[in-house]
N, C-alpha and C positions, 0 to 999 in steps of 0.2 A: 971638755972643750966643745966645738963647734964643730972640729974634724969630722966627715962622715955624716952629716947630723941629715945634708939634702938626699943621699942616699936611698935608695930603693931596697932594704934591709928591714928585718925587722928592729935590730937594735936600734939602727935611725928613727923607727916608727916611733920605739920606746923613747926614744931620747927628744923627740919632739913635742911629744903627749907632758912629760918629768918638767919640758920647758913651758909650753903652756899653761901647764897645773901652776907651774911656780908667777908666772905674769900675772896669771889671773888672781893670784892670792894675796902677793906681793906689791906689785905692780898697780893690779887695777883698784887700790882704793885712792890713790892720786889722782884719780879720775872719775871719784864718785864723792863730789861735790853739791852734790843741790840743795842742802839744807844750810851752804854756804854762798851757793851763789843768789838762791830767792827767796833765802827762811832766813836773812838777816836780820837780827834783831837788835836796836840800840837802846841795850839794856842802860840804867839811869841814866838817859837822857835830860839833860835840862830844859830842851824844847817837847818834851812827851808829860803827862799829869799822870804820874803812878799812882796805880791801885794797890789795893792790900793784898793783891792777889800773888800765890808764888809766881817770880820769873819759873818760864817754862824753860825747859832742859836742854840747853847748846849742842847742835851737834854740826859737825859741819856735813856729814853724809846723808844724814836725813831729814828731812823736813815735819817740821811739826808744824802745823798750820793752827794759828794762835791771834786773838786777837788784843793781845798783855800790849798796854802802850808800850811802843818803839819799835813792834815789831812788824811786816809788810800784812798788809790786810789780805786775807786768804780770798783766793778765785772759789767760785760756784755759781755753774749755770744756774740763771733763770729759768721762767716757764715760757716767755719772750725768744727765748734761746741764745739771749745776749749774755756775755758775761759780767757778774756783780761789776768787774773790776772795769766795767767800760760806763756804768754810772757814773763816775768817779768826774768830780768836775779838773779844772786846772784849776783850781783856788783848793780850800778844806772843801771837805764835803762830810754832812754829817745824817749818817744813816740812821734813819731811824725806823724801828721795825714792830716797833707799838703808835699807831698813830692816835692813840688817847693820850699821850704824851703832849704836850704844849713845852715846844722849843723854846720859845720866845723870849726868853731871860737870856738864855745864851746868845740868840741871835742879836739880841739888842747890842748886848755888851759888846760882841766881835764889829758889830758896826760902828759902836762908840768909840773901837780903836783901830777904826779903818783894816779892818782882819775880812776877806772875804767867805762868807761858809755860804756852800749850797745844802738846802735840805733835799734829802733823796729818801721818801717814801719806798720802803722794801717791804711787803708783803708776799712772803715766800716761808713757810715755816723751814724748811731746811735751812734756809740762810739764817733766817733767825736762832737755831740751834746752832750752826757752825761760828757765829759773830757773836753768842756765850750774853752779850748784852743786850739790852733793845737800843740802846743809842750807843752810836759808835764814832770818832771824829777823825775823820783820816786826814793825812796832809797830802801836800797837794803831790810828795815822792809815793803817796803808795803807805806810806806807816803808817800805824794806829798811834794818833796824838792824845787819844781820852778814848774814857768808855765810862757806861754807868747802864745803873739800873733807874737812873730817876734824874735830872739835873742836877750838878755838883751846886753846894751849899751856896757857893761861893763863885759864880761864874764867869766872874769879874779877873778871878784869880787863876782859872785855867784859862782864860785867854791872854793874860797876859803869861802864861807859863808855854804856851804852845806858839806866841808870838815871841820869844822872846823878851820881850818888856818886864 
């Protein structure tokens, strides 16, 4: 029990420490969330264009920072000292971190179906290793709607798959 436990004793000493050990073991993973609260991922989503790539590994304690469509697009300072995730327009915004890329098929299509995308030139090699693709399409919550290494075949059909339509 609790009897004695505020005590000025050693056994209270012990019996404080037996309780602490136990919150902290017991207790504090109820409160170690953050791969739940901002490593959200909306695994097969219907409004996200999955890759063949494995869904990465759910946990709700730790964070895997991933950018597998559906899941929240990973933070990393710039050299700016701004962070990636304040590029981010309020429409899609779509990173692109190879600029010998020509968007332009994409862009078209998304405006053919009134879908807003900003392009956001990212020149930063650490970003571009952390974001695994050179072109990345985020929505306008923060999740990875597409990714590729080259424009999809078909870009008519990830916008309509990330618009809904």
């Amino acid at each position: 029990g609790f009897d004695g436990m505020e005590d000025d004793t050693p056994e209270a000493k012990e019996k404080r420490a037996e309780l602490g050990d136990n919150l902290v073991t017991n207790v504090g993973n109820t409160f170690r969330t953050i791969g739940l609260q901002i490593g959200y991922c909306y695994y097969d989503s219907p409004i996200c264009a999955a890759d063949k790539a494995t869904a990465p590994e759910d946990s709700s304690a730790d964070l895997h920072t991933t950018t597998y469509p559906g899941c929240r697009a990973p933070h990393i300072w710039l050299e700016d000292g701004v962070s990636i995730l304040d590029k981010f327009a309020q429409d899609f915004t779509l990173l692109r971190f190879d600029t010998s890329l020509d968007t332009g098929v994409l862009e078209k299509a998304a405006a053919e179906h009134h879908v807003p995308i900003t392009l956001v030139d990212i020149r930063n090699e650490a970003a571009a290793d952390l974001y695994q693709q050179p072109l990345v399409l985020v929505r306008p919550d923060g999740h990875v709607a597409w990714r590729g290494a080259a424009l999809p075949e078909d870009a008519q059909a990830v916008i309509n798959t990330i618009s809904g339509n």
